[in-house]
Residue, then its C-alpha position, 0 to 999 in steps of 0.5 A: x914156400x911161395x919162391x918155390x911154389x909149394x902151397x901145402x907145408x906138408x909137402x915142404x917138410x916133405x920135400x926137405x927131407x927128399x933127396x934131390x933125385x927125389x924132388x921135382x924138376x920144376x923146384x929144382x930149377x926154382x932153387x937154382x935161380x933162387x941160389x944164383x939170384x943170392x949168389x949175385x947179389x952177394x957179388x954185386x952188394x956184399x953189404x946191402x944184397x938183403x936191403x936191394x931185394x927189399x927196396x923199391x927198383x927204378x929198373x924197368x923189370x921192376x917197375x918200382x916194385x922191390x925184387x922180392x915182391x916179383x919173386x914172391x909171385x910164385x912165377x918161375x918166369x919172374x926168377x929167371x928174369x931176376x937172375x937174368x938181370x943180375x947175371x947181366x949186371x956182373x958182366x956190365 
């Protein structure tokens, strides 16, 4: 519910059972980048994708932090960062 800034499980089971001409703009493009981030990192570290977003990040995006942490913030910014990130680091 936080990557996809929804604050009230009413509106989540709601949504689950939305169609998707149903769902707000703003969580659609949310899962987008939630979708490309996993799709990247299933790329990038097929056998470490949940350990990477879990583990501190010497990156400068990070700061240290692990992914997840920026994610969780709630920020649509942050996700497009991420994915931004690792778009970059496929085509490296």
């Amino acid at each position: 519910m936080a990557l996809l800034a929804i604050h009230d499980s009413g509106k989540f089971q709601a949504l689950r059972q939305s169609t998707a001409a149903a769902v707000p703009a703003d969580t659609l493009e949310r899962i987008a980048c939630i979708m490309g981030i996993y799709q990247a990192l299933q790329l990038l570290l097929p056998k470490s994708a949940d350990e990477w977003i879990r583990r501190p990040n010497k990156a400068a995006l990070f700061g240290g932090r692990p992914a997840l942490k920026l994610m969780m913030r709630g920020d649509l910014t942050e996700l497009l960062r991420i994915r931004a990130y690792l778009e970059a680091e496929l085509h490296s």
